[in-house]
C-alpha positions as CSV (number, residue, x, y, z in Angstrom):
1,X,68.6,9.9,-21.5
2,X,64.8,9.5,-22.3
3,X,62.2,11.6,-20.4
4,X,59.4,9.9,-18.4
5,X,56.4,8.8,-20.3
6,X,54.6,11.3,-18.3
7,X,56.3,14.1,-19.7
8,X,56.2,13.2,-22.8
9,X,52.0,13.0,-23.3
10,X,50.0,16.8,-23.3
11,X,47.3,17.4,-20.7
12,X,43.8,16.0,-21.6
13,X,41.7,18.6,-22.9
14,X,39.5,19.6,-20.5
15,X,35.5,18.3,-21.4
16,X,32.9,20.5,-23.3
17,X,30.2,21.9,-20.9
18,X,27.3,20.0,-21.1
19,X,23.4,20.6,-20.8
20,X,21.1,18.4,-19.7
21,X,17.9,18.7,-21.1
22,X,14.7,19.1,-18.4
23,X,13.7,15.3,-18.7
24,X,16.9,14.0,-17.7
25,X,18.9,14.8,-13.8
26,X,19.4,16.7,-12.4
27,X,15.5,17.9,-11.6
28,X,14.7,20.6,-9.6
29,X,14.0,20.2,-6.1
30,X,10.3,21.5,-6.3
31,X,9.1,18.8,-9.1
32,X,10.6,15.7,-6.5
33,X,8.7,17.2,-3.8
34,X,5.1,17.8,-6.5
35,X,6.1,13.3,-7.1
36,X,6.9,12.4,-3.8
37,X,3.2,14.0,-2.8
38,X,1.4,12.3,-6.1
39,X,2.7,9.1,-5.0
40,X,1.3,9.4,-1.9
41,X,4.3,10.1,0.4
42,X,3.9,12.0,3.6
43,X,5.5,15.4,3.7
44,X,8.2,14.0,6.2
45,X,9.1,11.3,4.3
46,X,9.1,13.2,0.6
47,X,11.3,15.4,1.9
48,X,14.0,13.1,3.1
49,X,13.5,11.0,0.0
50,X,14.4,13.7,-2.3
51,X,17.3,14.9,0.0
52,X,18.5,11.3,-0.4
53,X,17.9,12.1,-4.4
54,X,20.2,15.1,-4.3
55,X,23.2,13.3,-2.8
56,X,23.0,10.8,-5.6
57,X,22.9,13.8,-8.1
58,X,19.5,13.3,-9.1
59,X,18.4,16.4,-8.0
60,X,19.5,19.8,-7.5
61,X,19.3,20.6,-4.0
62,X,16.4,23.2,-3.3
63,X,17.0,27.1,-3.4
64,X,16.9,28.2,0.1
């Protein structure tokens, strides 16, 4: 007799893309590494610090 409530609603339109301007994430891989040395961070240490940065989405992960 009635139809589900399910059913009876459309299908969310799907988002707009979006783009990020430069000063907000993600940032590339490359400027993390030039912060993590300006702040004095070994090279062993920057790196996993901005590895831990691109699982959060903070920053792209590097072009390999």
């Amino acid at each position: 007799m009635s139809a589900p409530a399910a059913a009876a609603q459309p299908a969310p339109a799907a988002p707009p893309a979006v783009r990020m301007p430069a000063d907000k994430p993600p940032f590339p891989y490359a400027d993390c590494i030039k912060a993590t040395k300006k702040r004095g961070e070994s090279k062993h240490y920057g790196k996993w610090h901005c590895d831990q940065l691109v699982k959060k989405g903070w920053v792209r992960p590097p072009k390999r």
